[in-house]
N, C-alpha and C positions, 0 to 999 in steps of 0.2 A: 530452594531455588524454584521460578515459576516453571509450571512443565510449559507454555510457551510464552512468545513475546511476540507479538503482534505488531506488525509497520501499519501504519493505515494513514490516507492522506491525498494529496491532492495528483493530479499527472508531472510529472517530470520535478518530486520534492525532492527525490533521492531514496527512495525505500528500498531498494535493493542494494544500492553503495551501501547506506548507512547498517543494511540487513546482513550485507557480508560481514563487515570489520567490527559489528557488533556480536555477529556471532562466535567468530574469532575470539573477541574479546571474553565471551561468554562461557570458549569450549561449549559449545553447542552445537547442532547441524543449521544448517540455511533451506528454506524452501522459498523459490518467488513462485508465486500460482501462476502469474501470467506465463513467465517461461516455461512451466511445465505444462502449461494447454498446449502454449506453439511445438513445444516438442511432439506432443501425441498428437496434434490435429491440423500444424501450420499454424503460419503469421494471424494474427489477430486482426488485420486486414483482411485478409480472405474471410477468415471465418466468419466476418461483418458482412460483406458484400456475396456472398453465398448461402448465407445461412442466415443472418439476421442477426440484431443487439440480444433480442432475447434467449436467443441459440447459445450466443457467448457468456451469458447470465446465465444460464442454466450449468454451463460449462465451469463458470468461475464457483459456482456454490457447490459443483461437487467436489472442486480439487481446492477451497477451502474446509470442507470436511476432512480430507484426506490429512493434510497437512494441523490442521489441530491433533488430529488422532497421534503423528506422529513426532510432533513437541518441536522443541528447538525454536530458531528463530522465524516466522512466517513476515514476507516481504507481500504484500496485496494489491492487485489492481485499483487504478483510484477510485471505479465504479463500485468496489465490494459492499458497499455499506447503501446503493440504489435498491437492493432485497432487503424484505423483512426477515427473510430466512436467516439470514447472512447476517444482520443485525442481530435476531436473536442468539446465534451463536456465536458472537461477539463479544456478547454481556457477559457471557459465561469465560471471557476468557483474558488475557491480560493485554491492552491495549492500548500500543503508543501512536499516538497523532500528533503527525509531524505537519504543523501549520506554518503555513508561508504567510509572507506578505506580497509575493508576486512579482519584487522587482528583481529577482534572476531569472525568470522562468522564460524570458524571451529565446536568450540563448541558450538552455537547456532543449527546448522543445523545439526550437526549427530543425533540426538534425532527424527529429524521429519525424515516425509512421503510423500517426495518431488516427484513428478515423473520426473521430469526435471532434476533430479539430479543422472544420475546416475553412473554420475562418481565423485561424490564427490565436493570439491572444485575447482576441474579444471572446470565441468561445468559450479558451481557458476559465479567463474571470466568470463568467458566465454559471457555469460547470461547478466550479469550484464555490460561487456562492450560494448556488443550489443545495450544495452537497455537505457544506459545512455547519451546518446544524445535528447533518446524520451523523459526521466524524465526532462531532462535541455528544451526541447522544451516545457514543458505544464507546469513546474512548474514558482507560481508564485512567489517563496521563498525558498531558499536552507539554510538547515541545516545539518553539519557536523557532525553526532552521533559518527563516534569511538573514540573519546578521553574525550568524556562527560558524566557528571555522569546522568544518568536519568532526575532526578529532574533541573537540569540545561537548557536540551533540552525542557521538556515540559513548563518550563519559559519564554524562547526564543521565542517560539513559542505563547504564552498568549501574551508575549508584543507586536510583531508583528500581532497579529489578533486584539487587543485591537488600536494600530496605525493606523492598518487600517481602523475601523470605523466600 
């Protein structure tokens, strides 16, 4: 089995649903980075508007270290892959990229408290086509989520990690 599995991907794909019920599936533990900044440091809102993107960059590359070290399933912010750092420890590790095609993400994303977002889905698209060369660069496995029902992705993904050895 992989010592971890990596979620990586766009804002509001689902890597942390899909990180739970996959870990689950895995017997494995769960780790989202994002959740675990906000617990030691506050909302990722504040930390933006107080500290700066690159404060939270800094942030997010150290509790992706953290969380390779200690395996299981890692869920990621959708910026992880904007550091080279971050990419290079990436390469080194097992990684699923969970690619949309964007037409859910309307109503996923209005409910949250995105700061990157503020102009709505134009950002989104934005962001995400920026970013989606870095995801196809580090990842070691693409999965298409917008036309699949939950349960189908985190299957895909089980057989693929189970393949792998």
């Amino acid at each position: 089995m992989v010592e971890s599995v990596v979620l990586i991907g766009p804002m509001g794909v689902g890597k942390t649903t899909i990180g739970k019920k996959l870990a689950k599936q895995l017997d494995r533990s769960f780790i989202d980075t994002d959740k675990e900044i906000v617990k030691d440091h506050g909302s990722i809102n504040k930390i933006f508007s107080k500290f700066g993107e690159q404060h939270f960059r800094s942030l997010e590359s150290q509790y992706l270290v953290r969380a390779l070290e200690s395996g299981g399933v890692v869920a990621t912010g959708g910026g992880i892959v904007t550091q080279a750092n971050n990419r290079a420890l990436l390469m080194d590790a097992f990684v699923i990229y969970l690619s949309s095609n964007g037409r859910h993400m309307a109503s996923r994303l209005l409910a949250g408290k995105r700061p990157l977002l503020k102009n709505g889905m134009a950002d989104w698209k934005r962001i995400y086509e920026e970013r989606k060369p870095l995801y196809e660069q580090v990842a070691s496995f693409e999965i298409e989520t917008s036309s699949k029902p939950l349960g189908t992705i985190v299957a895909e993904i089980v057989e693929v990690v189970k393949a792998r050895g």
